[in-house]
C-alpha positions in Angstrom: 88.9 89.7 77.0 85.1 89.4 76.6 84.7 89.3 80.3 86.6 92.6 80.8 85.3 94.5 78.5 81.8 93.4 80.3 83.2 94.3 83.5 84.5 97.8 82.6 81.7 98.8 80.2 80.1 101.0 82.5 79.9 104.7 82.7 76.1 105.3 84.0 72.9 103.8 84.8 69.6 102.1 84.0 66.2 100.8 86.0 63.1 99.2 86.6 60.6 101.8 85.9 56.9 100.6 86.3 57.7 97.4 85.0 54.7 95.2 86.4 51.0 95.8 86.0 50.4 95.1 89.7 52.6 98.1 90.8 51.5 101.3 88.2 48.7 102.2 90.3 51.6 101.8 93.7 54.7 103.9 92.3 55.7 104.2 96.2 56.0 100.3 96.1 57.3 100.3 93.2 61.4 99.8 93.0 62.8 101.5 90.0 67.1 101.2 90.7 69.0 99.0 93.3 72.7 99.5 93.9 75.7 97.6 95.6 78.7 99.3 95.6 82.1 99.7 98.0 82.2 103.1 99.5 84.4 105.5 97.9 85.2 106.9 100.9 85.6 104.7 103.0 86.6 101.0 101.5 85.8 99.2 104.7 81.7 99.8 103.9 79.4 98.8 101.2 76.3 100.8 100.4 72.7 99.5 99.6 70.8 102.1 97.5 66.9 101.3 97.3 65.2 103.5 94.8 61.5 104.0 94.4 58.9 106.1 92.9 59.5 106.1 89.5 58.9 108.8 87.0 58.5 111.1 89.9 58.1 114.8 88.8 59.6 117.6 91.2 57.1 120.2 91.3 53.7 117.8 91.9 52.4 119.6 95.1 51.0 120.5 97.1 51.0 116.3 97.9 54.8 115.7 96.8 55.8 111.9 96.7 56.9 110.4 99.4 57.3 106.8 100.8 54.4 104.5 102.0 52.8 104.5 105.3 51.9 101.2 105.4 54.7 99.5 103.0 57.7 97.8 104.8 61.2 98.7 102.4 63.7 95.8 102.7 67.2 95.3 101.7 68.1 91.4 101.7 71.5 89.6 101.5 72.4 86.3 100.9 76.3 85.5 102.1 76.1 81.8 101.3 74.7 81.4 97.8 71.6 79.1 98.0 69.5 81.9 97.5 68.0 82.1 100.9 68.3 85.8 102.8 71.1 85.5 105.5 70.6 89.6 106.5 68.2 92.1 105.9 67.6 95.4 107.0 64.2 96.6 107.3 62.8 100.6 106.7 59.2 101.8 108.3 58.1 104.9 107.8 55.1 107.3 109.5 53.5 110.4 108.0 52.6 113.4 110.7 50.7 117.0 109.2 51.5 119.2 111.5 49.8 122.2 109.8 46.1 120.5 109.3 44.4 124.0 108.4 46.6 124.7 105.6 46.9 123.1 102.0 50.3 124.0 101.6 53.0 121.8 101.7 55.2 123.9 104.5 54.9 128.1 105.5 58.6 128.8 105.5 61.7 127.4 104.8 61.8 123.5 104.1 65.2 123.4 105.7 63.3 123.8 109.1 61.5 120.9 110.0 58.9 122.8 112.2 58.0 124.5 108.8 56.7 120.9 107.0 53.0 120.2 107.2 53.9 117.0 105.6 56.8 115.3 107.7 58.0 111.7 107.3 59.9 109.7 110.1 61.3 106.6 110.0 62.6 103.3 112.2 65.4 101.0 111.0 66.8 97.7 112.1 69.1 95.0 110.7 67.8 90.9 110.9 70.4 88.1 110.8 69.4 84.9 110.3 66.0 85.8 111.1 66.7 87.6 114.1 66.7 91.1 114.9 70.3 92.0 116.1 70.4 96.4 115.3 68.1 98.5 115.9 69.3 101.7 113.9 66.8 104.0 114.0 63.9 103.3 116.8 60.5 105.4 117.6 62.0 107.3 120.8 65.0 108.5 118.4 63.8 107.8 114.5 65.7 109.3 111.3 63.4 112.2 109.5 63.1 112.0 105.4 64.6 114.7 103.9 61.8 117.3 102.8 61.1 118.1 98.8 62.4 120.4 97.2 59.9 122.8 96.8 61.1 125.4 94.9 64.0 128.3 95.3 61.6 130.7 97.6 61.1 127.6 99.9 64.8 126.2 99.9 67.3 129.0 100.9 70.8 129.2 99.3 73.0 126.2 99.7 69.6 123.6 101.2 70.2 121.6 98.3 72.3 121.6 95.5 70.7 119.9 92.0 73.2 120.9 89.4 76.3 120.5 91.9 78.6 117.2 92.7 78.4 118.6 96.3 75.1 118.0 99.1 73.7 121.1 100.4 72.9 121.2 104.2 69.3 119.7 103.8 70.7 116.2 102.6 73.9 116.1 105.0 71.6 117.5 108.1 69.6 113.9 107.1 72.0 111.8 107.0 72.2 109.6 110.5 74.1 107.0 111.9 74.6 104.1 114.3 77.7 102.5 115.8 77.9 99.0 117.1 81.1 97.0 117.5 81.8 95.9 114.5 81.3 100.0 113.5 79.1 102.6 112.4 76.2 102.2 110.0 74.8 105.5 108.4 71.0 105.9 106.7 69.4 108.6 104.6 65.9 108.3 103.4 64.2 111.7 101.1 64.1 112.7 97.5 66.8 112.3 95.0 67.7 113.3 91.7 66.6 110.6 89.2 70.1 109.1 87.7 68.9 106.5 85.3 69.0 107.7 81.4 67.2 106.2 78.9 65.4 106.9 75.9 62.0 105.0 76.9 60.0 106.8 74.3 62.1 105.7 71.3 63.1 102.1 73.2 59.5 101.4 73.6 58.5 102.0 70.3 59.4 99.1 69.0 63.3 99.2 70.1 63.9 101.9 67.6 67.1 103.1 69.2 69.5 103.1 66.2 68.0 105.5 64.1 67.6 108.2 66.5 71.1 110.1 67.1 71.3 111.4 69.4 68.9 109.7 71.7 67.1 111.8 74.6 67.7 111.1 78.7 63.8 111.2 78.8 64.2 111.2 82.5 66.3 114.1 83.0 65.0 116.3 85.0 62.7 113.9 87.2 63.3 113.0 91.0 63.1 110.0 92.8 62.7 108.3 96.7 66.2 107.1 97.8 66.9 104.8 100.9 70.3 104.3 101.3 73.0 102.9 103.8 76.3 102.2 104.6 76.9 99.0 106.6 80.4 97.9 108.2 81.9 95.1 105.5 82.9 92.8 108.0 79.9 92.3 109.0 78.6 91.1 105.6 80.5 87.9 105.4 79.1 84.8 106.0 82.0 84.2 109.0 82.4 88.2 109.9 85.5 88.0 108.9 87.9 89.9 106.4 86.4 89.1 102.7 88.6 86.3 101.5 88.2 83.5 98.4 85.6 81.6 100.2 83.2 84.0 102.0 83.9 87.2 99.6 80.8 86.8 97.3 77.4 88.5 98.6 74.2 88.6 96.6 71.3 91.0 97.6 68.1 92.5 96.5 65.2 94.9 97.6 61.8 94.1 98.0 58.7 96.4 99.4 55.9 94.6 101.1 52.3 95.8 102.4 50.1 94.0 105.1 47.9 91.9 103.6 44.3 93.2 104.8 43.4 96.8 104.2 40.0 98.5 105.5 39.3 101.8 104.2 36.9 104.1 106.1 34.1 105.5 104.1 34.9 108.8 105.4 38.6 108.5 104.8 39.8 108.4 108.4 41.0 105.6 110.8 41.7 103.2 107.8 43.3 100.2 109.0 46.1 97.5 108.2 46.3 93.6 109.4 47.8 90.3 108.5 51.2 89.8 107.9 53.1 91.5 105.4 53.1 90.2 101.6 55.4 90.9 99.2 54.6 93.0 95.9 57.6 94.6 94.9 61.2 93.3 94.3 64.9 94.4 92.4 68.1 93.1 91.8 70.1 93.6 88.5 68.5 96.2 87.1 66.0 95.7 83.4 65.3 92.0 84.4 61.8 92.6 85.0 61.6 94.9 82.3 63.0 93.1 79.6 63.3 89.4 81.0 60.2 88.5 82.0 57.0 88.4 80.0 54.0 90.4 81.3 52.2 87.1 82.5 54.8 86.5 85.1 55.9 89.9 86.2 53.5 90.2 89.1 54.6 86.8 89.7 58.3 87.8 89.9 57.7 90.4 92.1 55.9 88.4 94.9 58.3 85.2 94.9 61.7 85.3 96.7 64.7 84.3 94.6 65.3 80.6 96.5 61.8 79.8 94.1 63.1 81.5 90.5 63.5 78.0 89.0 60.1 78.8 87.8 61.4 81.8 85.7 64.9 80.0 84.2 63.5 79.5 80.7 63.4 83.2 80.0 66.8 83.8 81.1 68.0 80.7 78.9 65.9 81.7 75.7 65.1 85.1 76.0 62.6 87.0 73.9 64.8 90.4 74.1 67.6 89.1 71.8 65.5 87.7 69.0 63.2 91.4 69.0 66.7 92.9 69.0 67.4 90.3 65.9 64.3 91.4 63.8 63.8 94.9 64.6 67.4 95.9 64.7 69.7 93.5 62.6 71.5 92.5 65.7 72.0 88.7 65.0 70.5 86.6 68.3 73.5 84.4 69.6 71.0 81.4 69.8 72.2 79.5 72.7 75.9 78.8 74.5 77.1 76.1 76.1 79.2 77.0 79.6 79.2 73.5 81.3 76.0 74.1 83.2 74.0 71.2 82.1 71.0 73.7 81.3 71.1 74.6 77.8 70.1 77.6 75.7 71.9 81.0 77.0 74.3 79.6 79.7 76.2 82.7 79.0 73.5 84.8 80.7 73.4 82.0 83.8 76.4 82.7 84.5 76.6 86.6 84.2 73.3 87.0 86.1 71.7 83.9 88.0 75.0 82.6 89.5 77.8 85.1 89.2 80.5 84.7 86.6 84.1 82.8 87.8 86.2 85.2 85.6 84.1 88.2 86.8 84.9 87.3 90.3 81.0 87.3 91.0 81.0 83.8 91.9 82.9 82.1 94.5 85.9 80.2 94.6 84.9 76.2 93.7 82.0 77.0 94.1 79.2 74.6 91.3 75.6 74.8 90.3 74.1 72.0 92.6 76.7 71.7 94.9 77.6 71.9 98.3 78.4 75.1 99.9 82.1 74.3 101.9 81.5 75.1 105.4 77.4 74.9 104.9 76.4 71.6 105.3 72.8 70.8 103.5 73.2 73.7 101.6 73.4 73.8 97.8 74.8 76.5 95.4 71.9 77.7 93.4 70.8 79.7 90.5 68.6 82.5 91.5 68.1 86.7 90.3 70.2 89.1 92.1 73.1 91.4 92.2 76.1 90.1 93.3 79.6 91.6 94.5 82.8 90.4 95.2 83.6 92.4 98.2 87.2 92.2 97.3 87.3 92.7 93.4 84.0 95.1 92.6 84.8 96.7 89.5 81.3 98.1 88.4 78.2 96.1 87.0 77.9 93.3 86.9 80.2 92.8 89.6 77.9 95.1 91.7 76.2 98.3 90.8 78.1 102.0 91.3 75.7 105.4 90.7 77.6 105.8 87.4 77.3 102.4 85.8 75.8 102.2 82.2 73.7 99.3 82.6 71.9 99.9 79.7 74.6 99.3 77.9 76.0 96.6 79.6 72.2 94.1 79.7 71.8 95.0 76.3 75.2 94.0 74.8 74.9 90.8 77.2 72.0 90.0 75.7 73.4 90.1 72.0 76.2 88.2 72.9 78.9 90.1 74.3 80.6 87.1 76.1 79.6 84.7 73.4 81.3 86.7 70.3 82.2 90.5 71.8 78.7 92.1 70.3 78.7 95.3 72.0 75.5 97.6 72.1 75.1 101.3 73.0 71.6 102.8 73.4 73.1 106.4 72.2 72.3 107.8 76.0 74.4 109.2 78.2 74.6 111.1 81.8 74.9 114.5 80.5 72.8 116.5 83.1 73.2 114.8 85.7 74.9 115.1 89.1 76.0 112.1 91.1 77.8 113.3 94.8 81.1 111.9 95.6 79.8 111.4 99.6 77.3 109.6 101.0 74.0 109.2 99.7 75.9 109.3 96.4 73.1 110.5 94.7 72.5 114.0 93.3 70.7 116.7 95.3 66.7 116.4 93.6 65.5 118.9 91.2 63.5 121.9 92.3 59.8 121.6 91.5 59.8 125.4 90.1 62.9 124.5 87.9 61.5 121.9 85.3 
């Protein structure tokens, strides 16, 4: 009973917004939402949704955010459960002006691309195992980032739609696509409208959430940088075959990553990038480097793949949140809960978010902490931050993450104890205002910048 109620309480949304010190001054690097979801229209692909830029307001020209020259945006995916990246798909992107005398953003209608001084292109390929196998998107023929929305003289009727459940012809003339033989893969990359609600002014201030009714979205209205794609199912699986009890469970993550040598040019030209690429940025579930982890480690977190978060365990199995929540909001702190694991302290939250839950379907069939993985010899089952799906059973958060899930609700009712004693936690917010699309990217057309 406790585990559904986990499972279906989910009706919107939450993030990681500027959660680490390292990352304010970077919000381009910076992952705010990560999502994992089977298609809703078509049930043979799963989407990946990378989110970045948080807090990003629609009419901040004439230099509108975009992504990062010189970051690399990955999407990783572990099919076996050790915690080690088994596929990955990798986003570059390049920055042309086109219109160097003018200040302005574009002369004419965004819609046309030879009317953006700022343009954005980008390559894409898929790794397994280390190797690259796809090349999606490549320099000769690259995918273009949808353009901002400016504002309603510079978007014509119908180029995007921000209060509508359907895409206007800027986002659908973006979306592209690749077929191989296992099937087609399709890719967008450009502005979207911001879908997590929360109340951070009155959940910063000291949790106070309960008193305020009702609480504010105090992100309605703001936009964010979406990369998102639709990969063939089959071709998740650890065999390629049809999901099944043994190869059905996938966990993933995103992480953005920058070269690690950077000269800059006194007079701000021909700056230049070396070294290989280090990792500063990384999501899985959503709030868990928000709420989880203490400010010490966060930069920490975000540098280290998941194969090393041993290192972080201790604030998954006595975490801070639930004794704040305890003295600033009456909600009584579950202590600790023993599921078997050998660990101690919140086992509960082990199982819901480190190594995938039995009855949530989230964790393979047989499958124990510390043991072998059938059919993988020398590998080990482990404990390690991500989101997980069951490609067969995916039901919403935590058994992967749709558009409309309320994760807010979901981590902070975890946290108190929902599958301990059924302690079930609303933060008062809801999605009223926002759009989510019912076809790919999913997310709502952004806001205009001369409509806040």
């Amino acid at each position: 009973m406790l585990i559904t109620a986990l499972a279906l309480a989910t009706s919107a949304l939450a993030s990681s917004h500027a959660e680490a010190p390292g990352l304010v001054g970077r919000p381009q690097l910076d992952p705010t939402d990560f999502y994992m979801f089977i298609s809703p229209e078509d049930s043979s692909k799963v989407v990946f949704i990378l989110n970045v830029n948080p807090l990003e307001v629609p009419g901040a020209g004439p230099n509108f955010k975009n992504f990062a020259d010189d970051a690399l945006y990955e999407i990783h995916i572990d099919n076996e459960g050790d915690g080690f990246e088994d596929i990955r798909f990798g986003f570059k992107f390049s920055t042309t002006y086109q219109m160097p005398d003018t200040f302005l953003y574009n002369l004419g209608d965004v819609g046309n691309r030879a009317n953006l001084n700022h343009s954005q292109s980008y390559i894409a390929a898929r790794w397994d195992d280390g190797r690259l196998t796809r090349v999606l998107q490549t320099g000769a023929n690259p995918g273009y980032v949808a353009p901002a929305n400016v504002g309603s003289v510079s978007t014509p009727l119908d180029g995007y739609h921000p209060e509508s459940t359907l895409p206007g012809y800027i986002t659908t003339d973006h979306i592209e696509s690749a077929t191989f033989a296992e099937g087609e893969y399709r890719m967008f990359a450009g502005p979207r409208q911001e879908g997590f609600f929360v109340d951070l002014g009155h959940t910063f201030d000291l949790l106070n959430v309960a008193s305020i009714v009702p609480n504010e979205n105090t992100l309605l209205g703001y936009n964010v940088h979406t990369i998102a794609i639709e990969v063939p199912i089959n071709s998740l699986t650890r065999d390629r075959q049809a999901p099944g009890p043994q190869n059905a469970v996938i966990a993933a993550w995103a992480t953005t990553s920058v070269r690690r040598t950077q000269i800059n040019e006194a007079d701000g030209l021909g700056d230049s990038l070396s070294g290989a690429y280090v990792q500063v940025g990384r999501l899985g579930s959503p709030l868990v480097n928000e709420a989880v982890i203490p400010v010490a480690m966060k930069d920490v977190f975000n540098h280290r793949p998941p194969n090393e978060d041993g290192q972080f365990l201790s604030y998954v199995t006595n975490p801070l949140l639930p004794a704040y929540m305890e003295a600033l909001l009456g909600i009584p702190n579950p202590g600790s809960y023993n599921a078997g694991l050998g660990i101690g302290g919140r086992e509960d939250l082990v199982l819901a978010f480190l190594t995938g839950h039995p009855a949530l379907g989230t964790q393979p069939a047989g499958f124990a902490l510390g043991g072998p993985i059938p059919g993988e010899p020398g590998k080990t089952f482990g404990a390690f931050e991500a989101l997980r799906m069951n490609l067969t059973t995916a039901t919403g958060f935590p058994n992967g993450r749709t558009p409309e899930d309320d994760v807010v609700d979901v981590a902070l009712s975890a946290m108190a104890g929902l599958l301990i004693n059924g302690t079930y936690v609303p933060d008062g917010v809801d999605s009223t205002g926002l759009n989510y699309l019912g076809e790919f990217p999913f997310l709502g057309d952004p806001w205009a910048g001369d409509l806040r």
